[in-house]
C-alpha positions as CSV (number, residue, x, y, z in Angstrom):
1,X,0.0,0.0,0.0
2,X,1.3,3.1,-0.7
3,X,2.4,5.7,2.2
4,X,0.3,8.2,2.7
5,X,0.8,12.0,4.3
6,X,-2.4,13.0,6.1
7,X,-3.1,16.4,6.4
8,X,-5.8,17.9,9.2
9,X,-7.1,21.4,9.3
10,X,-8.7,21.4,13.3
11,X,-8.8,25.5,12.8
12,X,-8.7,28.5,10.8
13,X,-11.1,27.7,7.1
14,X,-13.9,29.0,6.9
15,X,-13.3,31.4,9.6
16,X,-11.0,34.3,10.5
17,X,-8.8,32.8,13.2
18,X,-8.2,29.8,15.2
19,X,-5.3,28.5,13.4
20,X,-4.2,24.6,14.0
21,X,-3.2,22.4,11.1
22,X,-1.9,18.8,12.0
23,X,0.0,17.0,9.7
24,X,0.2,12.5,10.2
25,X,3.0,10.7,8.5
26,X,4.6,7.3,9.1
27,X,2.5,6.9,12.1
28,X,4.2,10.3,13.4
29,X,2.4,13.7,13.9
30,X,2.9,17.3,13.7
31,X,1.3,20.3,15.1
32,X,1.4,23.7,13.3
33,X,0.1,26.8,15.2
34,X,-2.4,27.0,18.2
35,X,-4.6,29.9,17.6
36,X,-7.8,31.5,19.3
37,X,-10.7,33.3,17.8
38,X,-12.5,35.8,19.3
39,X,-16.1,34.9,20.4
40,X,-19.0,36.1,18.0
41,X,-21.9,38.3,18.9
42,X,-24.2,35.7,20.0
43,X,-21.6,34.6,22.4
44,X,-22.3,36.2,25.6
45,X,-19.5,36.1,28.5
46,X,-16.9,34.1,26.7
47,X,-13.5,35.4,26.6
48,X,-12.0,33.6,23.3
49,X,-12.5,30.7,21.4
50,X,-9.9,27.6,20.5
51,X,-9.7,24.7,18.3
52,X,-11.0,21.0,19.7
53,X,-8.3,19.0,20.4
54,X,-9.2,15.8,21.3
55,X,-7.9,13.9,18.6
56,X,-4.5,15.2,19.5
57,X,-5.2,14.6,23.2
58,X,-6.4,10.8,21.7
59,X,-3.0,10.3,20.1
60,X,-0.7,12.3,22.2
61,X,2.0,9.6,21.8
62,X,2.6,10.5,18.5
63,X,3.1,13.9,18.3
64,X,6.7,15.2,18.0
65,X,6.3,18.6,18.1
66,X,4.3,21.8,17.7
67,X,5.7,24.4,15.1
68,X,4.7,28.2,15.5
69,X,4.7,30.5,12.0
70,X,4.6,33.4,14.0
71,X,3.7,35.5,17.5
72,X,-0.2,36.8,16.5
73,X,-3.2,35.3,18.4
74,X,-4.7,33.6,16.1
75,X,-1.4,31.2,16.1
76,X,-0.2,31.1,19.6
77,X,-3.4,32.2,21.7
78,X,-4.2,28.5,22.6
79,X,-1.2,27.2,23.7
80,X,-1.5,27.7,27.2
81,X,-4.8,25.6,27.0
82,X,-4.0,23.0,24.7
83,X,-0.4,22.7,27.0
84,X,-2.3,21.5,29.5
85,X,-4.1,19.0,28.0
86,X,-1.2,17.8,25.6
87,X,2.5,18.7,26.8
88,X,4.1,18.9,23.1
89,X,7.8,20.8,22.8
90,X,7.1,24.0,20.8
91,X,9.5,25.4,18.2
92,X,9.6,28.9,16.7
93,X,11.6,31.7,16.4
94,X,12.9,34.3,19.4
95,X,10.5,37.0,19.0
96,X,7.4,34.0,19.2
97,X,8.8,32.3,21.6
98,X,9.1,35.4,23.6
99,X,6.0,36.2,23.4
100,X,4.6,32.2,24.3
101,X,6.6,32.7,27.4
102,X,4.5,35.6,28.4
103,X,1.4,33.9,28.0
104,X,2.8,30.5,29.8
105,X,4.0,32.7,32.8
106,X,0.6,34.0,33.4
107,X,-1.0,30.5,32.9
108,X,1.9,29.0,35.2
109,X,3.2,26.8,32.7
110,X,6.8,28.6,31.6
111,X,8.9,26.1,34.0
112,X,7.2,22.6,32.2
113,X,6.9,23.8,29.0
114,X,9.6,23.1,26.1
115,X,10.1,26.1,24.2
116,X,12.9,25.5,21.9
117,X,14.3,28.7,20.2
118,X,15.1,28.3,16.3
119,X,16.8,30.3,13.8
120,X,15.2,31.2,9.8
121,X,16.8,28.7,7.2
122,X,17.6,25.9,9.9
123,X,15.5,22.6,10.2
124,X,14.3,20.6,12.9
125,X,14.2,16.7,12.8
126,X,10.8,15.6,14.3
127,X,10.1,11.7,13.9
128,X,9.8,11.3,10.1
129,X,9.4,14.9,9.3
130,X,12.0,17.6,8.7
131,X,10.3,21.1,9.2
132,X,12.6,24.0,7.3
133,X,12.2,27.7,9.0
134,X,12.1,29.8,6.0
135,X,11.9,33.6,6.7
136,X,8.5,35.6,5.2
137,X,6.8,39.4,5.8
138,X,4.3,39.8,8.1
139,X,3.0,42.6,10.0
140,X,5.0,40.8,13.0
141,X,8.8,40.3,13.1
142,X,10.4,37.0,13.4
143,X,7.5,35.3,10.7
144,X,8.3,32.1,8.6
145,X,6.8,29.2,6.6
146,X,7.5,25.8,6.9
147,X,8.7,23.4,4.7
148,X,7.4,20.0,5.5
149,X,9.8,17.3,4.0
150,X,8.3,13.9,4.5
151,X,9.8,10.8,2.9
152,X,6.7,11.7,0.3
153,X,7.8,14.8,-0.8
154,X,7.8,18.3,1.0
155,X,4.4,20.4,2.0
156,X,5.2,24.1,2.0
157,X,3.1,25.8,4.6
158,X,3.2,29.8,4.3
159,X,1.2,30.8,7.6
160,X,0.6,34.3,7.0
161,X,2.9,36.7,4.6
162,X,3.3,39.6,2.4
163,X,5.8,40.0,0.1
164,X,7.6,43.4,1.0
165,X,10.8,44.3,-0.7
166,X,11.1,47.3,1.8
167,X,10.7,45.7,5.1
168,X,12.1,47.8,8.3
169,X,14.4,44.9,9.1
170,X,15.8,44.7,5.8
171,X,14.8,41.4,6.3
172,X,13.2,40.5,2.7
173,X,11.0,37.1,2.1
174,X,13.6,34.2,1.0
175,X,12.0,34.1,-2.2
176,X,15.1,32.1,-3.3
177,X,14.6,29.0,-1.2
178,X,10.6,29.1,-2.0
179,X,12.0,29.1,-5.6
180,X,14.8,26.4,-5.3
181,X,12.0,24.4,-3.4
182,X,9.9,24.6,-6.8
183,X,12.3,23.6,-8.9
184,X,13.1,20.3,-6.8
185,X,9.3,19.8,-7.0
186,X,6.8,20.8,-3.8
187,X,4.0,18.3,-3.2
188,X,1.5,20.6,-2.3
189,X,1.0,24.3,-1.1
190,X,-0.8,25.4,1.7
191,X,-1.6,29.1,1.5
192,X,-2.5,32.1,3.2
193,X,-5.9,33.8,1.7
194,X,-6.8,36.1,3.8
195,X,-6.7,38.9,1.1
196,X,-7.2,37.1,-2.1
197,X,-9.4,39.5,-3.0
198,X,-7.6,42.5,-3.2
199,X,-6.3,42.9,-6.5
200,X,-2.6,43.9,-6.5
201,X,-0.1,44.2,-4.2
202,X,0.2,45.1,-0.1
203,X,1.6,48.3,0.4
204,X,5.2,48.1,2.1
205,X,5.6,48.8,6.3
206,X,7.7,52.2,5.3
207,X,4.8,53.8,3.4
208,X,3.0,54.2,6.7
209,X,6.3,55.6,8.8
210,X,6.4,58.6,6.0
211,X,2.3,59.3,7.4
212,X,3.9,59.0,10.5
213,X,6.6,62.0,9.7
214,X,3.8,63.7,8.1
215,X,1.2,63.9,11.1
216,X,3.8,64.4,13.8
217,X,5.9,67.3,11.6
218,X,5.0,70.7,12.8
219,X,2.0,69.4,15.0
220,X,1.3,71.3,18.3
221,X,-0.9,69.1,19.8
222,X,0.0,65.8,21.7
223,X,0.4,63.0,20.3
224,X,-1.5,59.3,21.0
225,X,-0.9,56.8,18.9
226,X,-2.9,53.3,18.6
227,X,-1.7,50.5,17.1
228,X,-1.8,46.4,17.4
229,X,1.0,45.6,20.3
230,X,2.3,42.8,18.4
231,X,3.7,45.0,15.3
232,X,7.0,45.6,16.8
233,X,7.9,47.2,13.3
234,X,4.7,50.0,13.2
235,X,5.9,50.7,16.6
236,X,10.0,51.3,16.2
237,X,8.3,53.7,13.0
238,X,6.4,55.8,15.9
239,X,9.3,56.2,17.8
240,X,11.8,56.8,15.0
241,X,9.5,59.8,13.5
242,X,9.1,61.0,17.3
243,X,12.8,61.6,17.6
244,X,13.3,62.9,14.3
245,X,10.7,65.7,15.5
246,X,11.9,65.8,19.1
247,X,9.5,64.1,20.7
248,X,9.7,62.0,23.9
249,X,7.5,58.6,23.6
250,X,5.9,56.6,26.7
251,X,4.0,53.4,26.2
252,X,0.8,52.4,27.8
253,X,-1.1,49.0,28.2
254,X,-0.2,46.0,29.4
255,X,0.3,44.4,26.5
256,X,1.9,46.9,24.8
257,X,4.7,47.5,27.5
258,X,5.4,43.8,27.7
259,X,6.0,43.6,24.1
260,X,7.8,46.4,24.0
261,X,10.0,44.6,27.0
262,X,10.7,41.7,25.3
263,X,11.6,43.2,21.7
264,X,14.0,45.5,23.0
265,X,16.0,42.7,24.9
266,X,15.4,40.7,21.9
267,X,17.3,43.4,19.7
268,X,14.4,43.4,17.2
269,X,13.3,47.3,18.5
270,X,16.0,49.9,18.5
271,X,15.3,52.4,20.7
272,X,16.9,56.0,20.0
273,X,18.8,57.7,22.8
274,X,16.7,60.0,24.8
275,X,13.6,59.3,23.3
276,X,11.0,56.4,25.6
277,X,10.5,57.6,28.7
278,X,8.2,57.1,31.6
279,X,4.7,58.1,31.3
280,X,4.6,60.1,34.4
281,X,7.8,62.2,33.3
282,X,6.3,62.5,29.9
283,X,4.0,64.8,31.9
284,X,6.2,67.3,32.6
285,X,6.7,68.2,29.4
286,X,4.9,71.0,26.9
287,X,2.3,69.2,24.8
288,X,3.8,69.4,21.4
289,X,7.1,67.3,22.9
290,X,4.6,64.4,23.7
291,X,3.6,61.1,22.3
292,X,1.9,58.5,23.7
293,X,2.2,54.9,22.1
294,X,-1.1,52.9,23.3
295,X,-3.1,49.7,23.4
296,X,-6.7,49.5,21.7
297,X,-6.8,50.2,18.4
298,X,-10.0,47.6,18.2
299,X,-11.6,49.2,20.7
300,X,-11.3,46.9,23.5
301,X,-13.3,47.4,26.8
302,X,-10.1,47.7,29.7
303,X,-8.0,49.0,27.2
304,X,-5.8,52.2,27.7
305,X,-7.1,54.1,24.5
306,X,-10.5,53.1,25.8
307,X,-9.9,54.3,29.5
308,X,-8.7,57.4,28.0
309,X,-11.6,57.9,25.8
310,X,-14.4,57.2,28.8
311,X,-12.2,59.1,31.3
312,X,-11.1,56.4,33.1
313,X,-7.5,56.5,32.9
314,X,-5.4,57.2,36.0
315,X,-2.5,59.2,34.3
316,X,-4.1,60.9,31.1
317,X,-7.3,63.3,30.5
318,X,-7.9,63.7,26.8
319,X,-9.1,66.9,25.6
320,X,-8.8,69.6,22.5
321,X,-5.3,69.7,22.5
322,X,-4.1,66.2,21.6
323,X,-4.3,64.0,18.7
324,X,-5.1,60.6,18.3
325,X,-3.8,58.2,15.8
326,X,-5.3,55.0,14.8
327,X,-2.5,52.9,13.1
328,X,-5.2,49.6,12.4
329,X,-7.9,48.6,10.6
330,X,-11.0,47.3,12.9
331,X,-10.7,43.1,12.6
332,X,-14.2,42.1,11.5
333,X,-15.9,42.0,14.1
334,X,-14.7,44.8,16.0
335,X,-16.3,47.9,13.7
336,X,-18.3,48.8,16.5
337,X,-16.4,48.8,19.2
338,X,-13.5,51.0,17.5
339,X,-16.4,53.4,16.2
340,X,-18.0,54.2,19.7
341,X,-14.6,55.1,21.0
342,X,-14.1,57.7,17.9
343,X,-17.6,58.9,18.8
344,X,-16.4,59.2,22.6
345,X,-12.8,60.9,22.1
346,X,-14.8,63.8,19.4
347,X,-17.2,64.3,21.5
348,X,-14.0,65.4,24.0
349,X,-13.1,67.4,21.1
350,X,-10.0,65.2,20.5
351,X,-8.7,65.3,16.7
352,X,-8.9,61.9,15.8
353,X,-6.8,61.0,12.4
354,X,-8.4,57.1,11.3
355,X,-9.0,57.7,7.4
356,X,-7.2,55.1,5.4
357,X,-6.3,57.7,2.9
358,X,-4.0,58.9,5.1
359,X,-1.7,55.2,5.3
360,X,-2.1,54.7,8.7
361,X,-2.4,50.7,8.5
362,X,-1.2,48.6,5.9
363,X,-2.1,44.7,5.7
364,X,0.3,41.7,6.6
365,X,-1.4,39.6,4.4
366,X,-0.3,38.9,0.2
367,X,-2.9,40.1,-2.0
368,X,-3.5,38.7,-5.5
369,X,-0.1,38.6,-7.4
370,X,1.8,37.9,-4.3
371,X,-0.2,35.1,-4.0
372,X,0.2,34.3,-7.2
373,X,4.2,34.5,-6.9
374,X,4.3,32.2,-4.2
375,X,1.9,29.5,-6.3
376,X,4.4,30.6,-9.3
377,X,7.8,30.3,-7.6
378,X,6.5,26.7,-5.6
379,X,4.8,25.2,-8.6
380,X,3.5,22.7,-6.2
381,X,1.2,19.2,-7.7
382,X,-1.6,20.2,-4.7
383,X,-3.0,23.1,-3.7
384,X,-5.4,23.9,-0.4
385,X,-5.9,27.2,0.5
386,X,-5.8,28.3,4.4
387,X,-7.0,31.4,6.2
388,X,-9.9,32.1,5.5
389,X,-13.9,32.2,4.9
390,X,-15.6,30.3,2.6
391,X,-15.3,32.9,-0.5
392,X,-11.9,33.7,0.6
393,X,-10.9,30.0,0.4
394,X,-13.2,29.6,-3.4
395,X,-11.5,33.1,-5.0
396,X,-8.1,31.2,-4.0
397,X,-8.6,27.8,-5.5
398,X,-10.1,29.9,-8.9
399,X,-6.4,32.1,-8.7
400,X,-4.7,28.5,-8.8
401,X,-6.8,27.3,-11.8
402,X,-6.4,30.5,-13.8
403,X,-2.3,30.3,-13.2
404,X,-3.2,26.8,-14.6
405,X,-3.4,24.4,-11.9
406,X,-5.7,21.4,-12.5
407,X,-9.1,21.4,-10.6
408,X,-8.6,17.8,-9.7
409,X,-5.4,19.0,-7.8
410,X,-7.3,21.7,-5.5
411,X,-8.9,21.4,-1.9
412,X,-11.0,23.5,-0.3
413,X,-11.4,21.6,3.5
414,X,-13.7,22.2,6.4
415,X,-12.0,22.0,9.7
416,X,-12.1,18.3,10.9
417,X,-11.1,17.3,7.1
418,X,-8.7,14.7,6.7
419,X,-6.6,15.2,3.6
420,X,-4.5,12.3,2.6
421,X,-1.3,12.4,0.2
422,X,0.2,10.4,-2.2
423,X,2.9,11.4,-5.0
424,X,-0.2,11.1,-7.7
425,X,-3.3,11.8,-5.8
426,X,-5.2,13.7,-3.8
427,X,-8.6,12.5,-1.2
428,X,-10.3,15.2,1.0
429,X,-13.1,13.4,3.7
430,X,-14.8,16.0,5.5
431,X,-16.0,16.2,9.0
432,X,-13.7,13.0,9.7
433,X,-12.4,14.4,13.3
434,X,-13.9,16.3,15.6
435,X,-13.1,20.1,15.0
436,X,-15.8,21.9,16.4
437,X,-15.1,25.4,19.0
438,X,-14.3,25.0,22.0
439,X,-15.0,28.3,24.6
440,X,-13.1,29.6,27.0
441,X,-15.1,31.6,30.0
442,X,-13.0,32.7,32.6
443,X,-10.8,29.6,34.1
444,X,-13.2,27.1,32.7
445,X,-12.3,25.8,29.2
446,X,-15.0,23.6,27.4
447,X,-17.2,23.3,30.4
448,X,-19.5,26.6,28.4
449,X,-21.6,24.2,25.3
450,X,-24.7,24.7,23.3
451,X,-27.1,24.5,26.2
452,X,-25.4,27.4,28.3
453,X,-24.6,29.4,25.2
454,X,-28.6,28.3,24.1
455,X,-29.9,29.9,28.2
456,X,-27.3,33.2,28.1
457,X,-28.8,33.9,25.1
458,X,-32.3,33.5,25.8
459,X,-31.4,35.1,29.3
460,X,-29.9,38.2,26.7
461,X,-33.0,38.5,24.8
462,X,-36.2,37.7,26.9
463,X,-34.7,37.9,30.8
464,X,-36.3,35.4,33.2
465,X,-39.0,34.8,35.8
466,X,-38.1,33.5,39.0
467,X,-41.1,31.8,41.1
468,X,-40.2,30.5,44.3
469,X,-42.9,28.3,46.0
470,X,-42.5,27.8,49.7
471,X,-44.3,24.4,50.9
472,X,-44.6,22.4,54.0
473,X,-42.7,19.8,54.7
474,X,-45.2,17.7,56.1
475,X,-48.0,18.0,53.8
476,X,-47.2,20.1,50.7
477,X,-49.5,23.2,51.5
478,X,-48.2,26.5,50.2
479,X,-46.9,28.4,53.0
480,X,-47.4,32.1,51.7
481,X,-48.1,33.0,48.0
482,X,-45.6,32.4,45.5
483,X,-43.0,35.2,45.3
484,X,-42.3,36.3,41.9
485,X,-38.6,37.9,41.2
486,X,-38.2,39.5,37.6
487,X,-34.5,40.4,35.9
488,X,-34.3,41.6,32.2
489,X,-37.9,40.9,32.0
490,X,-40.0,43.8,33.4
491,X,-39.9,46.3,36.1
492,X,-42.2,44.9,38.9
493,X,-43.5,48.5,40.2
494,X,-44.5,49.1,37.4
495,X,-46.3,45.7,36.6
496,X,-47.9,45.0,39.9
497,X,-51.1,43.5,38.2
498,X,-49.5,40.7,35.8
499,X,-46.9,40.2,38.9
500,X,-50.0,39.3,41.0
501,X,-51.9,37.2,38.6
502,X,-48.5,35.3,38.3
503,X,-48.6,34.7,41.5
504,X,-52.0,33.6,41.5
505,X,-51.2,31.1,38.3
506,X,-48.3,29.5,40.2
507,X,-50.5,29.3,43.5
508,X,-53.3,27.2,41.3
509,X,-50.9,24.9,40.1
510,X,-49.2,23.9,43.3
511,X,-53.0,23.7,44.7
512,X,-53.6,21.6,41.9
513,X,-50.6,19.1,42.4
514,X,-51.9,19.0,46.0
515,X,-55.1,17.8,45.8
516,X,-54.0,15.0,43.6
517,X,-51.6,13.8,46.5
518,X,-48.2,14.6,44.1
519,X,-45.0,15.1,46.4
520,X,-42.7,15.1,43.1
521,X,-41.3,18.8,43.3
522,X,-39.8,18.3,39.7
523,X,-43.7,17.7,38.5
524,X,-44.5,20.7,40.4
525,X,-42.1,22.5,38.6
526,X,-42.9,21.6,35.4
527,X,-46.2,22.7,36.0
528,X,-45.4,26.0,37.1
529,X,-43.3,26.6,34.4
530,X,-45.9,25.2,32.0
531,X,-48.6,27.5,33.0
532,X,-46.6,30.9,33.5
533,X,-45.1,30.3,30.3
534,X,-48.4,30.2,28.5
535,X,-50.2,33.3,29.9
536,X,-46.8,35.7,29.3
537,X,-47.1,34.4,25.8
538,X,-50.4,34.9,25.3
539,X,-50.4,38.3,27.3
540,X,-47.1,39.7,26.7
541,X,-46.1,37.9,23.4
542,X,-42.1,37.1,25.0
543,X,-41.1,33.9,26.1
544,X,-38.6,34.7,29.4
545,X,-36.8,32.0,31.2
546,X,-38.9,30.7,33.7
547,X,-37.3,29.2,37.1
548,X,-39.3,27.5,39.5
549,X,-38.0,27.1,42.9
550,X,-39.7,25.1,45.6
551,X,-38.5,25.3,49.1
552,X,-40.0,22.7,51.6
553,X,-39.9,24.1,54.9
């Protein structure tokens, strides 16, 4: 029989996020990334979502490592809570594995974990697989692709890249070794598509650092300055155009000054003489010498640009004199929240600069002919597109076939797909492994499903009706009338009348189970919850959560 490589999306298609690709050879697994989504609308009180692993946790025994393309969220945010469940060593570069040691102190994890540090154009030997580090453009330093070499050929996995032949680094994509990789023939491609449908190319890192000399040139007002915390690069812009004007910089938000902390020890931020400072001797200086570099460019509730803008920020009171800078595009998702913190900082009378005319955020991700480079310089047999929703994952198989790719030799998965490999062919079986979302809420991880989600929701929308039911011990007569407490539902004052006949309902029912001898508090219950249900319906047309609650006294 001949070997077969199997290849298992368990996150990131057909979605924005939550990236974790698993790759099965020789009876020998793989991990790449460990990524967390955030949780959708309808998802009330849960903090992020991550991929199901329990077929990893089922075959833990086999897995010889976990590789990480890079230090964004959507690739490391899981790892503390798949760590605990399935101890794998971890391999990436310095700046990622900086930033996974951040996230495994605060978990608690940093002393058991394995972090192993590895360099661009070095491979690890894993089992059967050899994973290459080859170095890409992202809007993160410290970014690569993988090439997979198996003993059936090698899988080259980009994670997430742009092609930018004026990085801040200097450090350009190793086109070279994706093109010698081509030529000795790549056995399938798996791709970023996050903006396969922007015709074109993504704008280089430097075109928004000359915005950056532009806004802060000649400008008397202070200075904010929002961007993501992981984009060491936008950051090291901010303060280079800040001492080429004379400014002094401070940083604010946790995240931010932790990042900040590790890139500079890192080497990968240079920070001019003279020019960060501390935020409270930042102070002391006139306005137009100022600028502040902050956390919550999406808006984030707890974040210091939001604290700022709802006046809740210990050190700094925004007002007509400063100027705020929003180096990011809202995630989807997120519109609204960055939106009612614009509202909030004009209505202080804060200039507010966001307009992507002005280059204040350019993308991390290839658009259509970088895309098409990387398909042109791998000329790989099989293609399946990653990253992405379901049109973003279509409009890349379609850019494959139109560089003249054969359909039969395309994939678009689901997450749970299983994928398998030979030299000649190609089978994709979806929904083979479970791949569903798993939430986290607070400490708990998985313990939030349907069925919670299902009552927050209905909770959200309709509030509840509590009816507690006091009866005797000895004989099951009510002791007083029912009390009836309301929350999200209406306010009692004012609905004195329906609050009584409520009261009256539940008070015929219990009388009811009474007479026909019935001590089964669950079939009182019931009927409780029965009865009120129907007259709200029929008398208020909304369907709260009812709770019965019987106390036997």
């Amino acid at each position: 029989m001949a070997e077969k490589l199997k290849i298992i999306p368990l996150g990131g298609l057909n979605e924005i996020g939550k990236n974790m690709t698993v790759y099965e050879f020789a009876g020998e697994i793989i991990v790449v990334d460990c990524g967390m989504a955030f949780p959708g609308d309808d998802m009330y009180g849960i903090d992020c979502v991550i991929p199901d692993v329990s077929y990893l946790i089922k075959h833990k025994n086999r897995i010889r490592g976990l590789f990480i393309t890079h230090g964004h969220e959507d690739h490391i945010g899981a790892i503390p809570y798949v760590l605990k469940q399935v101890n794998m060593p971890i391999y990436c570069t310095a700046l990622t594995a900086g930033l996974i040691r951040l996230k495994l102190e605060e978990h608690g994890l940093a002393k058991s974990a394995k972090l192993v540090v590895v360099e661009a154009g070095d491979t690890v030997r894993a089992g059967h697989f050899g994973v290459e580090f080859i170095h890409v453009n992202h809007s993160i330093a410290d970014s690569v692709a993988f090439a997979i070499h198996t003993g059936l050929g090698t899988v080259v996995h980009t994670g997430d890249f742009k092609i930018d032949s004026t990085p801040i680094d200097g450090e350009v994509i190793d086109l070279a070794r994706l093109g010698e990789l081509g030529k000795r023939g790549v056995l399938a491609l798996l791709s970023d598509s996050t903006n396969v449908e922007r015709p074109g190319y993504t704008m280089s890192e430097r075109t928004v650092g000359k915005t950056f000399d532009r806004l802060f040139g000649g400008c008397k007002k202070r200075i904010i300055v929002t961007t993501f915390a992981s984009n060491v690069h936008r950051i090291q812009q901010v303060i280079d155009a800040a001492a080429a004007c004379g400014r002094k910089v401070a940083v604010t938000g946790r995240s931010m000054e932790n990042i900040m902390r590790v890139s500079t020890e890192l080497g990968y931020m240079k920070l001019p003489k003279n020019t960060v400072t501390d935020i409270n001797k930042l102070k002391n200086l006139p306005a137009e010498k100022q600028i502040i570099v902050t956390t919550g460019s999406q808006g984030e509730e707890m974040s210091a640009l939001y604290r700022m803008a709802f006046s809740q920020h210990k050190q700094i009171d925004l007002g007509p004199t400063d100027r705020v800078i929003i180096s990011a595009s809202p995630i989807p998702g997120n519109e609204k929240m960055v939106s009612r913190v614009i509202n909030e900082l004009v209505r202080k009378g804060v200039e507010v600069v966001y307009d992507r005319a002005d280059a204040l955020h350019v993308s991390g991700h290839a658009c259509q002919e970088e895309l098409k480079i990387m398909h042109a310089l791998t000329r790989p047999r099989f293609f399946i597109p990653l990253h992405g929703e379901q049109r973003h994952l279509k409009r890349h198989v379609d850019l494959a076939i139109e560089m003249g790719m054969d359909a039969n030799r395309v994939a678009i998965a689901e997450n749970g797909s299983v994928i398998e490999l030979t030299a000649k062919t190609m089978k994709c079986t979806d929904g083979a492994i479970a791949a569903g979302e798993v939430m986290v809420d607070g400490s708990g991880v998985g313990d939030v499903g349907a069925v919670v989600l299902r009552d927050r929701r209905h909770l959200a929308e309709d509030g509840m009706v509590v009816v507690v039911i006091p009866l005797s011990a000895q004989n099951g007569e009510l002791l007083a009338e029912p009390e009836i407490i309301t929350r999200g539902f209406i306010y009692v004052k004012e609905s004195e009348e329906l609050i009584e006949e409520l009261g009256n309902i539940a008070m015929s029912a219990a009388e009811s189970l009474r007479r026909k001898r019935s001590r089964d508090d669950g079939e009182l219950k019931g009927a409780v919850k029965s009865a009120i249900s129907t007259y709200l319906y029929r008398t208020t047309k909304r369907s709260p959560m009812i709770i019965p609650v019987v106390t036997r006294l």
